[in-house]
C-alpha positions as CSV (number, residue, x, y, z in Angstrom):
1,X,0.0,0.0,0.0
2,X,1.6,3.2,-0.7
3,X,2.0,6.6,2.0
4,X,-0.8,8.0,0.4
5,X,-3.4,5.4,1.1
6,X,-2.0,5.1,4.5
7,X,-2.0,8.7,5.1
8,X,-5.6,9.0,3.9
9,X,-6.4,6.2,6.7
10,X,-4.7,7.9,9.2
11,X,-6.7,11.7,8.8
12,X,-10.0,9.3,8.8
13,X,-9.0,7.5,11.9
14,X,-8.0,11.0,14.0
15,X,-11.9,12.0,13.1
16,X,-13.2,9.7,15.1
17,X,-13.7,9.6,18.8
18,X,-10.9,7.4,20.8
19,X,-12.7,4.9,21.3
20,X,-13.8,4.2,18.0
21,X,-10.4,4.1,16.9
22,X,-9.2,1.2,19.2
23,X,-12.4,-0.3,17.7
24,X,-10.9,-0.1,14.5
25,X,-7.4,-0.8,15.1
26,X,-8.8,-3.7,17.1
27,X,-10.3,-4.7,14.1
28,X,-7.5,-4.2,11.4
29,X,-5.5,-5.8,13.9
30,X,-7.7,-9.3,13.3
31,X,-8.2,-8.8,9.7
32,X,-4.4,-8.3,9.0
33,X,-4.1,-11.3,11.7
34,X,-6.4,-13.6,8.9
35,X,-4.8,-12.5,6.0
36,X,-1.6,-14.1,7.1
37,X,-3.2,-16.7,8.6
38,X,-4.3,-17.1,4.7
39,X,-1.2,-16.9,3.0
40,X,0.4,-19.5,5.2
41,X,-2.5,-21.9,4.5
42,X,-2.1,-21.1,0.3
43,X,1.6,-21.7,0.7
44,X,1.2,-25.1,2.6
45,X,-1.4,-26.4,0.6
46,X,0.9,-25.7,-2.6
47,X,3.6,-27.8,-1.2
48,X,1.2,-30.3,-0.3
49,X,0.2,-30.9,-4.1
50,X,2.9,-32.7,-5.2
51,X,2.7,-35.4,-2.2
52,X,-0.8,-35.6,-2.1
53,X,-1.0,-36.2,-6.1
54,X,2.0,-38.9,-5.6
55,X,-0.2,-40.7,-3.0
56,X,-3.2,-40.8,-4.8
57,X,-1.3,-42.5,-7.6
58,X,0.0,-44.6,-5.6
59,X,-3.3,-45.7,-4.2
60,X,-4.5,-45.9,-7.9
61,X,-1.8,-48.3,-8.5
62,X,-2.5,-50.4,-5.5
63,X,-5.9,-50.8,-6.6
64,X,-5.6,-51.5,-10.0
65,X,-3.1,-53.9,-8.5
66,X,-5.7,-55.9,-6.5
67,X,-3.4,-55.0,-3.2
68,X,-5.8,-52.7,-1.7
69,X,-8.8,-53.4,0.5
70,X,-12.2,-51.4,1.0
71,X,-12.1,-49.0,3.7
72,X,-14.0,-50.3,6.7
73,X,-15.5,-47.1,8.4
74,X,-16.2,-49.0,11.4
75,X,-13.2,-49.8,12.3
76,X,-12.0,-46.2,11.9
């Protein structure tokens, strides 16, 4: 974001009443808290691909194999 946007922010913020501003910073706080939150979950589930897809070809294999077994759910 460049100094401007922030700037513009920062004249809306001192407008309000103090409280209203820890309200919002409170808030910004979380949000900013869930947008990394977010990028750490995109940049493990792209490392996951690769395994996951090499598993599920190796089940494939199994199966078409006959050396795999139905999943009982009741034994889970």
């Amino acid at each position: 974001m460049d100094s401007t946007a922030i700037a513009t922010m920062v004249k809306m913020m001192e407008r309000l009443p103090a409280s209203t501003q820890e309200q919002v910073v409170e808030h910004m706080r979380q949000y900013l808290a869930d947008l990394e939150d977010e990028a750490l979950w995109d940049e493990q589930f792209a490392q996951s691909q690769s395994p996951l897809g090499a598993a599920a070809q190796k089940a494939r294999r199994e199966v078409e194999a006959g050396e795999a077994e139905p999943m009982d759910f009741e034994r889970l």
